[in-house]
C-alpha positions as CSV (number, residue, x, y, z in Angstrom):
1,X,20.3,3.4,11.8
2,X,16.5,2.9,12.1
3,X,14.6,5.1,10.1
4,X,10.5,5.8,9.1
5,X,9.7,4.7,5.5
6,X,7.4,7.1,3.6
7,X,5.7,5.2,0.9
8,X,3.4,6.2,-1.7
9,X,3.1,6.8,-5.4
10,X,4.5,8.8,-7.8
11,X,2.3,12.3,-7.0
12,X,0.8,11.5,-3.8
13,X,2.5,14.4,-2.1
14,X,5.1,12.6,-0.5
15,X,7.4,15.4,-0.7
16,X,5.3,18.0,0.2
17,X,4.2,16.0,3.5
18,X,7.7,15.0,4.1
19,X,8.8,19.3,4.3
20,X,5.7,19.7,6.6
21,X,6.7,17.4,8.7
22,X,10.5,18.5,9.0
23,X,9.5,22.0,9.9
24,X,7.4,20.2,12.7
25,X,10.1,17.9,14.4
26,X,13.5,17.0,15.1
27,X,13.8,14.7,11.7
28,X,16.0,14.9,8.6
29,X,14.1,13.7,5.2
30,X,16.1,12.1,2.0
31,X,14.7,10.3,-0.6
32,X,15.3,7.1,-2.1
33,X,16.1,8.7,-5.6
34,X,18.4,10.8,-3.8
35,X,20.0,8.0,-2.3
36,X,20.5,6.8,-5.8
37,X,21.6,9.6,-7.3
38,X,24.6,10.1,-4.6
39,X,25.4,6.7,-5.6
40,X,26.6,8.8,-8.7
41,X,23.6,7.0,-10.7
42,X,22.0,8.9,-12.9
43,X,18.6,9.2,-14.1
44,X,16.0,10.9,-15.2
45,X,14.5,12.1,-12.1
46,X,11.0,12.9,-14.3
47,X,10.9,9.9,-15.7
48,X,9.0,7.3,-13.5
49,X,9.4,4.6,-15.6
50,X,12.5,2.8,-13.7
51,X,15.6,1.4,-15.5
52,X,17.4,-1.6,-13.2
53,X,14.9,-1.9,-10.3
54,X,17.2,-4.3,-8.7
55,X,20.6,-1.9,-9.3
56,X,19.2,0.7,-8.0
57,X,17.6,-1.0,-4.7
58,X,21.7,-2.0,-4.1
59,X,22.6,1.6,-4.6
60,X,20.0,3.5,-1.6
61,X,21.0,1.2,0.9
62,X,24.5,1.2,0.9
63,X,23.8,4.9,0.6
64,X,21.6,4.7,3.3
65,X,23.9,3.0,5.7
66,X,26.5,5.6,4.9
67,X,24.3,8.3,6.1
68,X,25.4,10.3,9.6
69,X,22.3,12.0,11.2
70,X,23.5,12.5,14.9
71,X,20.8,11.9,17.4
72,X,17.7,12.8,14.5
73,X,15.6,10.9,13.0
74,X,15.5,9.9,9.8
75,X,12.4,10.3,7.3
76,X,12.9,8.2,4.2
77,X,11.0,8.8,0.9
78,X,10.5,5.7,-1.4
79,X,8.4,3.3,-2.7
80,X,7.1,-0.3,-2.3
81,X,6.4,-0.6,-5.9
82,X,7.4,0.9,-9.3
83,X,7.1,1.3,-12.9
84,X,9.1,-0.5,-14.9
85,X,10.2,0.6,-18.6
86,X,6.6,-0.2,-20.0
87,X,4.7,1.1,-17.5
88,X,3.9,-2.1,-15.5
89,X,3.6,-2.3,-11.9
90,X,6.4,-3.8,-10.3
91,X,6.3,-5.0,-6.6
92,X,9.4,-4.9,-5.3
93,X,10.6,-8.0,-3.6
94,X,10.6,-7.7,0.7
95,X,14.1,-8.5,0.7
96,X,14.9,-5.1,-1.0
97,X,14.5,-3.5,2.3
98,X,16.9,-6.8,4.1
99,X,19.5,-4.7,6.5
100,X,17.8,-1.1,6.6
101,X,16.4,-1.0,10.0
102,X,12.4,0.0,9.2
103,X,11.6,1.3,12.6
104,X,8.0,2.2,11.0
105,X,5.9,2.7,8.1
106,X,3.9,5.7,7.0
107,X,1.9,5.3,3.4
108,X,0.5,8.2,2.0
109,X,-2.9,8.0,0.1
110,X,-4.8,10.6,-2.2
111,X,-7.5,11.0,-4.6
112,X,-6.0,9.5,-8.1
113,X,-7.5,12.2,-10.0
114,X,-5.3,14.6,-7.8
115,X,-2.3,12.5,-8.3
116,X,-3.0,12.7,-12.1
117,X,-3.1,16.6,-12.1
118,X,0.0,16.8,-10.2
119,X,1.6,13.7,-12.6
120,X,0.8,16.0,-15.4
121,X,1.9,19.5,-14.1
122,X,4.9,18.4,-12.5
123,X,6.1,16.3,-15.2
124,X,4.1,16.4,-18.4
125,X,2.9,12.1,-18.1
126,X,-0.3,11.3,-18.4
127,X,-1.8,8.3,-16.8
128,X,-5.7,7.3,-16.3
129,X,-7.8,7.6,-13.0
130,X,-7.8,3.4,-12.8
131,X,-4.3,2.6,-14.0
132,X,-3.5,5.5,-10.9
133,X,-5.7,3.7,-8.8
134,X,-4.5,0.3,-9.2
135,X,-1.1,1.1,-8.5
136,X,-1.7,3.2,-5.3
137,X,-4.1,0.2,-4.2
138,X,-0.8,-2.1,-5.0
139,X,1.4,0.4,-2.9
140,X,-1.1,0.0,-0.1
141,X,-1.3,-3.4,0.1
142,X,2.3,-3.9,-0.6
143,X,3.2,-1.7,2.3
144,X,0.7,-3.4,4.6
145,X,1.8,-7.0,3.9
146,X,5.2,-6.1,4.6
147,X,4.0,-4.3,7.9
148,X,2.1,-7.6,8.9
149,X,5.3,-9.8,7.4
150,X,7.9,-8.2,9.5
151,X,5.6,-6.3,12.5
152,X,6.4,-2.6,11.5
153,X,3.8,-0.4,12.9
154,X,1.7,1.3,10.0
155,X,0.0,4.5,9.7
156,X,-1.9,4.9,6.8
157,X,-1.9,8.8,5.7
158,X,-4.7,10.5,4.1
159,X,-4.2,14.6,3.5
160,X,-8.0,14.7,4.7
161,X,-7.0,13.4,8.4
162,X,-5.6,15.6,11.2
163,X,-1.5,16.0,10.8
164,X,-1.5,16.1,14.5
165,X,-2.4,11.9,14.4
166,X,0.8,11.2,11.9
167,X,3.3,13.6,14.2
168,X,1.8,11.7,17.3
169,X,2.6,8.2,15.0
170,X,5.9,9.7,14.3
171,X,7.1,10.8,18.2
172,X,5.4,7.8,20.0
């Protein structure tokens, strides 16, 4: 099943884009912690320091692969790097995505001192402007390198730019 990967960090608004978009088109969204989590692994789903990186990878796609959407589309919510246990970056390795069918890439971008408010409202953690920065600048590349590795068309999504330009990315 080929699907379009929504990446971003932790608070970007990935969600909130990813319901916006669903009331806009034919397309069903799941997320990668979703995928774990029907896995029947569980985590703390506010906790974004992640436990067995490579497990969990394992667990979304044979998840994924399982999935039966008919004739939609599939929006899928994850991540082209993480935090690990101490709060370092991890970039996770391009063979993590080996087998899933990327049809295309969308990255979602914000304002790190957004991302921080919404980091602390949502889920009480507190991270600084540049720590915030530097990981969504490692997302970005990370998510454009494998766009150039592999030729998966890329749209790189900023809430400040017209939704009308992603759905058009999306549909064409």
């Amino acid at each position: 099943m080929k699907y379009i990967f929504l990446s971003g960090i932790h608070g970007v608004g990935k969600s909130t884009l990813s319901k916006k978009i669903q009331e806009l088109l034919d397309i069903q969204t799941v997320t990668v912690s979703n995928l774990i989590k029907q896995a029947g692994k569980n985590f703390d789903s506010y906790n974004k320091e992640t436990k067995n990186i490579s497990k969990n990878q394992e667990l979304w796609k044979n998840e994924l692969n399982n999935l039966d959407l008919g004739k939609s589309k599939l929006l899928l919510d994850g991540h082209f790097c993480l935090l690990d246990s101490e709060r370092n970056i991890v970039l996770l390795p391009f063979e993590t995505f080996n087998d899933t069918n990327m049809d295309k890439i969308i990255v979602m971008k914000n304002r790190p001192e957004l991302i921080r408010d919404r980091l602390f409202e949502r889920d009480q953690l507190d991270y600084s402007i540049d720590f915030l920065q530097k990981f969504q600048d490692f997302e970005i590349q990370q998510s454009i390198s494998y766009s150039n590795k592999y030729e998966i068309k890329l749209f790189i999504y900023d809430e400040k730019q017209p939704l009308s330009n992603l759905l058009h990315f999306i549909t064409s």
